[in-house]
C-alpha positions in Angstrom: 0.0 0.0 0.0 1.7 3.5 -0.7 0.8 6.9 0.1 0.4 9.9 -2.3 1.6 13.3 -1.0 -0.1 16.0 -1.9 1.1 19.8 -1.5 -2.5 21.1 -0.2 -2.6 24.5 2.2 -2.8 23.7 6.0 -4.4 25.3 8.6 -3.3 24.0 11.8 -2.8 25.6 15.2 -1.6 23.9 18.8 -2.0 25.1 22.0 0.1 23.6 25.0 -2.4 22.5 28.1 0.7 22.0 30.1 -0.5 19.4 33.2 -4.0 18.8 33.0 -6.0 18.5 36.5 -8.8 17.6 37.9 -10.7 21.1 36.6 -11.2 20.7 32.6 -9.4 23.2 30.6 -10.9 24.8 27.6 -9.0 26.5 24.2 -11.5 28.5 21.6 -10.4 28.9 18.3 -11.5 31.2 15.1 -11.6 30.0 11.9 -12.4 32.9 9.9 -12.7 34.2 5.9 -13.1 37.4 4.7 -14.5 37.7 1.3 -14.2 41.4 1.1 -17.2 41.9 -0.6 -20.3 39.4 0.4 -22.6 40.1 -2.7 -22.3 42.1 -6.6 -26.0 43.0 -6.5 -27.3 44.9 -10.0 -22.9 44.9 -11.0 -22.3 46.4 -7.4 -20.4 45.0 -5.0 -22.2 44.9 -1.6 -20.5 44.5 1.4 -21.1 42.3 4.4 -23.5 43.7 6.9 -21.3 43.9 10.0 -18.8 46.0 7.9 -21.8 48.9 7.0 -19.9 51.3 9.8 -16.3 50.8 8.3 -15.4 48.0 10.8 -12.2 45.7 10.1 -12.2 41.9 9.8 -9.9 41.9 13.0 -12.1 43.9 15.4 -14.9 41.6 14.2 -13.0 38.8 15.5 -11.9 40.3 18.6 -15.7 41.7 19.2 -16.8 38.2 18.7 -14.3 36.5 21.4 -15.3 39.4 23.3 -18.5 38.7 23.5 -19.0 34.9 23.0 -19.7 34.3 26.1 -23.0 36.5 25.6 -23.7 35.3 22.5 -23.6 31.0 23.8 -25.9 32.2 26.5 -28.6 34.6 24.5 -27.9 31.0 21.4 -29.1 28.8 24.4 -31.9 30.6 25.4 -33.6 31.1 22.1 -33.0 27.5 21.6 -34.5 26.9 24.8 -37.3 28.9 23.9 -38.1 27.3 20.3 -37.9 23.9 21.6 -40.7 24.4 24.2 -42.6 25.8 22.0 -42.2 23.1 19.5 -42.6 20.2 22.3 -46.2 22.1 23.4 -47.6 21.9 19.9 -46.1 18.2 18.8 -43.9 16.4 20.9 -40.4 15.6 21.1 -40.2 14.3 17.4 -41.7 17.5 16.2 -39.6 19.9 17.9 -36.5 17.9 16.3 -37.6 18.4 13.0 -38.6 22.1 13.9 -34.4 22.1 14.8 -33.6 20.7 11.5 -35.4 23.0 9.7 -34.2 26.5 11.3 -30.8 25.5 11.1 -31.8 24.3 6.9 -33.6 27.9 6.6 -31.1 29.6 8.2 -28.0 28.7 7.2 -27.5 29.0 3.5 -28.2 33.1 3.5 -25.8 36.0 3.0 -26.4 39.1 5.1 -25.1 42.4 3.1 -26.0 46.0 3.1 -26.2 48.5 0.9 -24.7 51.9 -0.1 -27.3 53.4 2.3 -26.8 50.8 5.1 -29.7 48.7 4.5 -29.7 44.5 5.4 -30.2 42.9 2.1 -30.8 38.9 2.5 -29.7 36.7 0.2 -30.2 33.2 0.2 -28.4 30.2 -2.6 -29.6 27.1 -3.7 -27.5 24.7 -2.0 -28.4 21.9 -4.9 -29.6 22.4 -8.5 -27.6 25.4 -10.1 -27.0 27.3 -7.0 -29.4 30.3 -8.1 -29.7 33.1 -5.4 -32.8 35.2 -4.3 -34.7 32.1 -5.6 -38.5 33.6 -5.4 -39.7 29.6 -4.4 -37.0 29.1 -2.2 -38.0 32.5 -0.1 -41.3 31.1 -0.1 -41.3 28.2 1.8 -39.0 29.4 4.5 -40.8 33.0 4.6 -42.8 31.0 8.0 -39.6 30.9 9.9 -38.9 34.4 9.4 -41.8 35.5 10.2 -42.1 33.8 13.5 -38.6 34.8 14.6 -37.3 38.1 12.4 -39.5 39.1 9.9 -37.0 41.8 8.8 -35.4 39.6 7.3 -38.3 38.7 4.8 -38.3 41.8 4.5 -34.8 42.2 3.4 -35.0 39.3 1.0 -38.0 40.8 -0.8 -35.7 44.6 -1.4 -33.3 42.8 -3.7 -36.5 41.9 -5.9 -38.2 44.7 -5.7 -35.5 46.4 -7.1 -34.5 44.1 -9.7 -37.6 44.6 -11.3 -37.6 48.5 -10.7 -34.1 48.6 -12.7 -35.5 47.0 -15.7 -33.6 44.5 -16.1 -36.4 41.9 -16.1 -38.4 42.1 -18.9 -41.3 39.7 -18.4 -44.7 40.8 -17.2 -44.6 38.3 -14.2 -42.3 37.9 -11.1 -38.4 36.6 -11.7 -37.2 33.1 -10.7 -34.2 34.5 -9.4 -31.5 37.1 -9.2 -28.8 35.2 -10.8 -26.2 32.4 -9.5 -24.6 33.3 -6.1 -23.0 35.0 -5.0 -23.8 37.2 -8.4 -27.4 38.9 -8.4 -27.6 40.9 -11.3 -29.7 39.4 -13.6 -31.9 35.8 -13.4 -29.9 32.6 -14.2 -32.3 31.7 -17.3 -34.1 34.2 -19.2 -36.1 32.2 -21.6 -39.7 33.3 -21.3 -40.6 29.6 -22.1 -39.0 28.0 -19.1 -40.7 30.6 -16.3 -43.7 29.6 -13.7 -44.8 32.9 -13.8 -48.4 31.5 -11.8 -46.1 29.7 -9.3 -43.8 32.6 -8.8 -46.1 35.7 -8.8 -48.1 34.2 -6.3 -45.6 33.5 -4.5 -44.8 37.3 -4.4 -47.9 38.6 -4.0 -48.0 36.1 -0.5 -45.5 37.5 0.5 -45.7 40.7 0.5 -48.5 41.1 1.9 -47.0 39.2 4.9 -44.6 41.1 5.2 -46.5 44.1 4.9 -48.8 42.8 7.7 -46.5 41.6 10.4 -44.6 44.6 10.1 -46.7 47.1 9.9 -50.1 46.0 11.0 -53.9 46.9 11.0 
């Protein structure tokens, strides 16, 4: 049996616990990216939300170890929260799944902001061709935000609204997308013969008027 080398990049840190006793000893590490820019929304490059006020990528970091200790405890208590919840409506199975599925909804999103400061939301297909601002993607998981931040339905519905205010779009029903992420500037496949323009202006409609609603309502 022989081994092939390979010259791949490491990452790798160590830390020295010197002699262990009977009180467990802890080490936190960061491993961190920074993509610069988060988003090129309509050909402009948006940047991610936390950097809106000018803030580097190492005070980021050191805010975050700053504050982690915050962060775990206000993590566990929503957590705490949404799986009560979930138990008192379906059980113990039920509020697994309801787990599952924040962590699904949640997870494959890109916060940016705008020239002006505003959150823009972003989500990517994490299977087919990896389209983002998918309109029947939003859809589904619009519930979630609802319940727990519905600003951030809000904030995926802006990116839309907006492509179809620049003109790009120019069908007489809602867009499938904004493109392939992390590029939103114009939908992945413009054929007018391969749209679900019932599916996907419904969709719309749905949702902005829930979003409208819960923000803002009667």
């Amino acid at each position: 049996m022989t081994t092939q080398l390979f010259n791949w990049p490491v990452c790798a840190a160590s830390h020295n616990f010197g002699r262990v006793g009977a009180d467990p000893e802890t080490l936190r590490l960061a491993v961190a990216c920074d993509d610069i820019f988060a988003i090129e929304f309509l050909n402009e490059k948006l940047v991610d939300y936390w950097r809106k006020d000018g803030e580097s990528f190492a005070a980021m970091l050191s805010k975050a170890f700053a504050d982690y200790p915050g962060i775990e405890r206000r993590a566990a208590e929503f957590d705490d929260r949404l799986l009560v919840d979930c138990r008192k409506l379906g059980g113990e199975n039920y509020a697994v799944l309801c787990a599952g599925a924040y962590r699904q909804a949640v997870a494959a999103h890109k916060l940016a902001a705008d020239r002006r400061g505003r959150p823009l939301f972003f989500s990517k297909e994490n299977h087919s061709n990896g389209c983002i601002a998918t309109v029947d993607v939003i859809y589904p998981s619009a519930p979630l935000f609802l319940l727990v931040a519905p600003e951030l339905l809000e904030a995926m519905l802006v990116p839309i609204f907006e492509f179809l205010e620049s003109r790009r779009w120019k069908c007489d029903f809602a867009p499938h997308d904004l493109g392939t992420y992390p590029l939103a500037n114009c939908q992945y496949d413009c054929n007018p013969e391969t749209q679900m323009p019932i599916e996907e202006c419904g969709n719309m409609l749905l949702l902005a008027r829930s979003s409208a609603q819960i923000r803002r309502p009667q």
